[in-house]
Rosetta silent file (secondary structure, phi, psi, omega in degrees, C-alpha in Angstrom):
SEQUENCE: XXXXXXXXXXXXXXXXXXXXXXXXXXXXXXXXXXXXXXXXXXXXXXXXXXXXXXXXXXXXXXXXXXXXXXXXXXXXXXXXXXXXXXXXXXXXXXXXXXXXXXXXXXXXXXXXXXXXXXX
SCORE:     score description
SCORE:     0.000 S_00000001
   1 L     0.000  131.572 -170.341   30.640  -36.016   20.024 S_00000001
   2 L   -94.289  152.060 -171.271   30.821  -36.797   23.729 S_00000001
   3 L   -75.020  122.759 -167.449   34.249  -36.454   26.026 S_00000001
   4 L   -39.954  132.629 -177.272   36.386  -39.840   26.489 S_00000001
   5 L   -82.743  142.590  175.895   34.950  -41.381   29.705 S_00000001
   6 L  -104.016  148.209  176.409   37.539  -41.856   32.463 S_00000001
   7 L   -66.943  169.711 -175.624   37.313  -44.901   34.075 S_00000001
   8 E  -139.284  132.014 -174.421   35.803  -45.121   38.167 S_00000001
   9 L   -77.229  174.766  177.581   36.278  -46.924   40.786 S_00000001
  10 L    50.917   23.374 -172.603   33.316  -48.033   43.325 S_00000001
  11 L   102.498  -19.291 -163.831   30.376  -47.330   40.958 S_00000001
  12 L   104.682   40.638 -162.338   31.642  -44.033   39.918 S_00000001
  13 L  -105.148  -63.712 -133.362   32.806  -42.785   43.106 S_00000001
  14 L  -126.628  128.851  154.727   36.185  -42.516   42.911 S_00000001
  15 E   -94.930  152.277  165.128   37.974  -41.592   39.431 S_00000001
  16 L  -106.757  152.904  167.389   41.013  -43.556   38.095 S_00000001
  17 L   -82.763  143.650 -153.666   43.785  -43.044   36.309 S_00000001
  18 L   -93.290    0.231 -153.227   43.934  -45.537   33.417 S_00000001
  19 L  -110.108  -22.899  165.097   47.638  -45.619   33.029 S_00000001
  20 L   -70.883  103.901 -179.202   47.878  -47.775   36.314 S_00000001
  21 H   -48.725  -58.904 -169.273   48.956  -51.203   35.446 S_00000001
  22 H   -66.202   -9.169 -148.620   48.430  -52.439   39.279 S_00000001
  23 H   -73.341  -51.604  178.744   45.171  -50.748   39.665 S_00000001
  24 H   -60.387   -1.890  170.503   42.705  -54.119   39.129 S_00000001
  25 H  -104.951    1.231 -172.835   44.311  -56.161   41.588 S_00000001
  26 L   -56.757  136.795 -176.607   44.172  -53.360   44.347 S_00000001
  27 L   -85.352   -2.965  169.772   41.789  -54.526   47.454 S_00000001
  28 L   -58.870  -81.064  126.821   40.650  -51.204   47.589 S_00000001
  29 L    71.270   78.152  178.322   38.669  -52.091   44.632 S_00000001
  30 L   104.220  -23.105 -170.209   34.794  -51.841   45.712 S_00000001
  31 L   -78.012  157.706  170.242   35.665  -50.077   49.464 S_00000001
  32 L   -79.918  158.894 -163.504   34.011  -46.755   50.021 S_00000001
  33 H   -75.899    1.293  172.245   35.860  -43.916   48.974 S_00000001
  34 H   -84.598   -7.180  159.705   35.527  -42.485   52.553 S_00000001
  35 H   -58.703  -41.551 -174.984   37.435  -45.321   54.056 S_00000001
  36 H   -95.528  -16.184 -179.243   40.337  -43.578   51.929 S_00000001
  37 L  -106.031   40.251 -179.965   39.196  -40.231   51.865 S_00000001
  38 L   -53.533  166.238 -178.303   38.685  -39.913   55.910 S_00000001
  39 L   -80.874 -175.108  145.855   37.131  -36.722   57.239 S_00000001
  40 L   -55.795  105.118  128.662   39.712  -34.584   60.100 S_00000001
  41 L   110.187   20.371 -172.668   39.993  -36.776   62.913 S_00000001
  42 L   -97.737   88.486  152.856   38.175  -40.360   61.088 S_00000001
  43 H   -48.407  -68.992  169.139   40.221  -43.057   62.947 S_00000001
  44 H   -25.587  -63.684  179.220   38.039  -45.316   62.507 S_00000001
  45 H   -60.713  -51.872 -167.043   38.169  -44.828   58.449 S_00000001
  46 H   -69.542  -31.593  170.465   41.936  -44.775   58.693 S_00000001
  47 H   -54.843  -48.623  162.589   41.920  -47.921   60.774 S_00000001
  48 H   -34.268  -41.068 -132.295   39.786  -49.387   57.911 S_00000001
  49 H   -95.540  -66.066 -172.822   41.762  -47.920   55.357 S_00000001
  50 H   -66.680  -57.712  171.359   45.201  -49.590   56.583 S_00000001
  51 H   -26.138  -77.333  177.032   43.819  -53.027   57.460 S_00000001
  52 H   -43.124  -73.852 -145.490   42.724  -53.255   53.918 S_00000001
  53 H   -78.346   -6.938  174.522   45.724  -52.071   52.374 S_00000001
  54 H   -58.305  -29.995 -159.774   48.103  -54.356   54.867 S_00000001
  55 L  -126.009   13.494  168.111   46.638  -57.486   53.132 S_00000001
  56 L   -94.943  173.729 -163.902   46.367  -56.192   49.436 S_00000001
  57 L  -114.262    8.222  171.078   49.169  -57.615   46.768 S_00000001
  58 L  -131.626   55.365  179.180   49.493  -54.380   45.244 S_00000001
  59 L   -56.721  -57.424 -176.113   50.844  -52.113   48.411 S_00000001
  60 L   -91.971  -11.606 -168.927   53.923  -51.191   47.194 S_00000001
  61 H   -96.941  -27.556  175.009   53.295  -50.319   43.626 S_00000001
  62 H   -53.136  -48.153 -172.900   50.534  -48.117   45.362 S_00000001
  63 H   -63.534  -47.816  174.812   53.024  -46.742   47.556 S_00000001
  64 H   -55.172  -63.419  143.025   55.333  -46.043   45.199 S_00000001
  65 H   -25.352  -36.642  151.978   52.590  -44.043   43.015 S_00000001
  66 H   -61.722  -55.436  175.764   51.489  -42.089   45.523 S_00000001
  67 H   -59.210  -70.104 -142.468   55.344  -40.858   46.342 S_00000001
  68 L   -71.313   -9.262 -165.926   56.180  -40.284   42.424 S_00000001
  69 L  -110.897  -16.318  175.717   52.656  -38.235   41.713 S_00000001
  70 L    72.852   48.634  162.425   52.822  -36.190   45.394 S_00000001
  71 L   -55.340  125.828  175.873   49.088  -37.330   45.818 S_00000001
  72 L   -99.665    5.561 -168.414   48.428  -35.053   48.744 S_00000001
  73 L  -162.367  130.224  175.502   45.226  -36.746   50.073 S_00000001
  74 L   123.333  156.665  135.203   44.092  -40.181   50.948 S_00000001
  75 L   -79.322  137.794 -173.770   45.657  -43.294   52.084 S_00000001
  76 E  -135.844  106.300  165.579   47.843  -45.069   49.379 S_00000001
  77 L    68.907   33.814 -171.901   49.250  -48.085   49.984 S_00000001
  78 L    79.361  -10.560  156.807   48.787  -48.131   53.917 S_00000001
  79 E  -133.754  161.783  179.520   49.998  -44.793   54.085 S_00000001
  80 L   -55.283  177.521  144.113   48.671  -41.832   55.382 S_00000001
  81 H   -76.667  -14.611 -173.200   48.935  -38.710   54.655 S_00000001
  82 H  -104.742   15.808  157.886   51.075  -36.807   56.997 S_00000001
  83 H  -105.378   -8.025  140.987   53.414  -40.354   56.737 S_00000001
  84 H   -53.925  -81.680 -161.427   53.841  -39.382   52.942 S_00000001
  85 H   -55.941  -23.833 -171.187   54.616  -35.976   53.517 S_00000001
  86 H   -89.434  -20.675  176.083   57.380  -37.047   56.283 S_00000001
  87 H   -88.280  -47.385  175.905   58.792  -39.536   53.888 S_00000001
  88 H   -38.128  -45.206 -170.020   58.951  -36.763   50.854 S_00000001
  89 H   -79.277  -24.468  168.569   60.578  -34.007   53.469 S_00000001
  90 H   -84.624   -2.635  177.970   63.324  -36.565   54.813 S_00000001
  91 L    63.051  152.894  156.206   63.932  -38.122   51.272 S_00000001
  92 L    -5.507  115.238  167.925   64.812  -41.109   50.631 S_00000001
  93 L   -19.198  119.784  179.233   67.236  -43.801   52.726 S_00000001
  94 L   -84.028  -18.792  164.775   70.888  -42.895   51.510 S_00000001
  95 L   -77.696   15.445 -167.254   72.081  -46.516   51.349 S_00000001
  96 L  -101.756  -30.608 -156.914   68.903  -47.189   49.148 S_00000001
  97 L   -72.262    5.499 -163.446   70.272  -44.319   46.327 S_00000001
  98 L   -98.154  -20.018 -170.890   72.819  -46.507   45.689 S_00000001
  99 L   -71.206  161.394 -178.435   70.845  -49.357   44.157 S_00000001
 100 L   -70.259  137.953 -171.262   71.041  -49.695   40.146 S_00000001
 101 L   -94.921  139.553  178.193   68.110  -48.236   38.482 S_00000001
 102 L  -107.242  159.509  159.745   66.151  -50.606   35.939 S_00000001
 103 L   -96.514  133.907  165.591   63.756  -48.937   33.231 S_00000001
 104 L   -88.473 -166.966  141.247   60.132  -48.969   33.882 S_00000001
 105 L   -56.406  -43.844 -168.818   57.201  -48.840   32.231 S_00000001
 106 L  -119.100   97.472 -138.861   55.708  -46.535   34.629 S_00000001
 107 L   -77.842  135.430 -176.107   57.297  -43.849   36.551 S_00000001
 108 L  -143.657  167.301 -161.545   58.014  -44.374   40.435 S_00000001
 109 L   -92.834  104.611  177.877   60.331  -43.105   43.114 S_00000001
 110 L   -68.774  -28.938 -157.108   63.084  -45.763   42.512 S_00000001
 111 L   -84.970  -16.456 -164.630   65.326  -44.630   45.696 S_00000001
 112 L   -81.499  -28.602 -151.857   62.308  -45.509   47.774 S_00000001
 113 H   -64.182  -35.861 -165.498   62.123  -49.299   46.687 S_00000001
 114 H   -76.829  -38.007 -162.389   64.055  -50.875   49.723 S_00000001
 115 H   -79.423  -66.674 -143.752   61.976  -48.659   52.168 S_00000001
 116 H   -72.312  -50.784  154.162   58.678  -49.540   50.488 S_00000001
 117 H   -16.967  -63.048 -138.474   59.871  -53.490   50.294 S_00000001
 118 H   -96.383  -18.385 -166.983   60.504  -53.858   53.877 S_00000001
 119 L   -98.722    0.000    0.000   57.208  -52.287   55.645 S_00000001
């Protein structure tokens, strides 16, 4: 008996998780994973990287996945990495903790949502 296959993005470049609702409308979808996965010092690929994700319809649900899972590598949802880690170490907006929490399906950094909304 063979091991469940997880699905892959790009051909079977890039694995996904399967649990992402948003994942099939993402414009990423097809890009190479080295657009998202720059080398040390690939502007260019990061320039790439954010263009694409500026004009995708699933941005924010990206973003928001990236903050709730601490994905440490990549661009997600237009942002980098070292603009992840500076939104994780200053936390959240403090008039955003205030909004009423709905239940999701899928877990995401709710305190975040007005921040992620507006860029």
């Amino acid at each position: 008996m063979t091991a469940p296959r997880t699905p892959l993005m790009n051909n079977g470049v890039l694995p996904v998780r399967p649990a992402v609702g948003w994942w099939p409308a993402a414009s990423c979808r097809g890009a190479g994973i080295e657009t998202f996965f720059p080398p040390p010092g690939g502007l260019a690929a990061v320039r790439r990287a954010l263009l694409i994700c500026d004009r995708c319809p699933v941005r924010i649900p990206c973003r928001r996945y990236a903050l709730d899972h601490r994905e440490r590598y990549g661009i997600w949802g237009g942002l980098t990495e070292e603009t992840r880690e500076t939104l994780i170490r200053i936390g959240p907006p403090s008039a955003v903790t205030s909004l009423p929490q709905e239940p999701v399906a899928e877990p995401f950094v709710e305190p975040w949502f007005a921040l992620l909304e507006s860029s």
